[in-house]
C-alpha angles and dihedrals in degrees: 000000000000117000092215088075087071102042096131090039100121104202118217113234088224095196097049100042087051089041091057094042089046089060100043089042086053097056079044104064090046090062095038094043122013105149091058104042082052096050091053106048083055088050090055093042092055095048093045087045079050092050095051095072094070086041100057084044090061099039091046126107090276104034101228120151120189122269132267106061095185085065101042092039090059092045087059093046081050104049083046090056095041085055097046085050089056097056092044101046083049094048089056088251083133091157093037085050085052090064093050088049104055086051090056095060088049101049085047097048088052089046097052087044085052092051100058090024103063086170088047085048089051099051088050095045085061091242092145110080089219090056115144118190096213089043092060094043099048090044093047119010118038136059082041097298091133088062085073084054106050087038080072091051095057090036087058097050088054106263129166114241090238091063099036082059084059107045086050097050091044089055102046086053090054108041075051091058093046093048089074095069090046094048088043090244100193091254096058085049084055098048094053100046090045111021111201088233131227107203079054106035104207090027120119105209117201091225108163082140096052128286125165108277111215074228094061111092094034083060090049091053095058086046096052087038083055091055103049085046084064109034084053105054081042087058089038084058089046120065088022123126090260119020120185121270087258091063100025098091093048111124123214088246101048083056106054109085084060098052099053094053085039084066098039091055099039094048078053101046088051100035094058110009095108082066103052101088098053082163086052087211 
């Protein structure tokens, strides 16, 4: 086909037009939203401080990481997640961040079931030679099985059954809500054509290629929610009488470094968590 058709077709340089929106939309959500986009980069500092203990473990003189691989794997896979939500929630991707997000609670919920469950850690790290990945996941993981296992979890950091009840519940309606965005429920499909936008409150943007949802920071604040949840039955585990093997030969010092972040993020989180859905979605 001849080129001279064309002749007044003016072609969009793709990685330099998002490059450049990437970078305004950045400086944006720190004015828009400042407390969240704080919060959460604390929150990621503290479960990647977390992760470098295994990691100096690996990379020392003898090699030797700490047990329990099911449970280290997936916090890797979360601090990964929690990473990719950051760029997109920064980038104005607020229902692209949602599907990132639900895979984060339940990564979480199956690495903190690893954690207390070493058989349940073995059979997810694939150790059986008979092992079958749909298998697992249907046995263990989907139509809410993973919630058993996730009740062990709160009953082992010392919660009451009444509020085990309700952390379950929460969770299951949220997981629910986020599932729309990974299952294209018209809405999330709305919301990412023509983004009810948050710089122009009762404008619809048509922001396929990013733009600041007025749903974006109440959907940073259940991520970073998500993260000191975590982070928190993790330090409960912890520094309890009698921590699992996957904790257990962790030093004070190696620690340190963990902790530290751990405090600056949850004075923080309490501190400011009551601001963080001005929309109060």
């Amino acid at each position: 086909m001849s080129s001279d058709k064309f002749k007044g077709a003016v072609y969009l340089d793709v990685d330099e037009y998002l490059s450049q929106l990437e970078i305004a939309l950045k400086e944006e959500a720190t004015k828009l939203f400042p407390l969240c986009i704080e919060l959460l980069h604390h929150g990621i500092q503290a479960c990647i401080e977390f992760q470098n203990i295994n990691i100096r473990r690996m990379q020392s003189d003898d090699g030797k990481s700490l047990s329990n691989n099911g449970f280290w794997m997936l916090l890797g896979r979360q601090v990964s997640l929690a990473c990719s939500f950051r760029l997109l929630i920064l980038s104005g991707f607020e229902d692209a961040s949602r599907l990132i997000a639900r895979s984060l609670i339940e990564t979480n919920e199956l690495a903190l079931a690893c954690l207390v469950n070493e058989n349940l850690s073995k059979a997810y790290t694939a150790e059986d030679p008979a092992y079958n990945e749909k298998s697992f996941w249907k046995r263990n993981v989907a139509y809410g099985k993973i919630n058993e296992y996730y009740m062990r979890v709160l009953e082992r950091v010392g919660l009451e059954p009444e509020d085990i009840d309700s952390i379950i519940e929460y969770r299951k309606e949220v997981k629910e809500v986020l599932s729309s965005s990974v299952h294209s429920a018209v809405f999330s499909a709305f919301r990412s054509e023509l983004v009810p936008s948050l710089s122009k409150p009762g404008y619809l943007y048509p922001g396929s290629a990013g733009h600041h949802s007025i749903h974006s920071p109440s959907t940073c604040a259940g991520v970073i929610e998500e993260i000191h949840h975590f982070l928190e039955v993790v330090i409960k585990l912890l520094i309890s009488n009698n921590p699992p093997s996957a904790l257990a030969g962790i030093e004070k010092s190696e620690a340190d470094s963990f902790f530290a972040s751990f405090l600056t993020f949850q004075e923080f989180f309490f501190k400011y968590r009551d601001n963080l859905r001005p929309d109060k979605e």
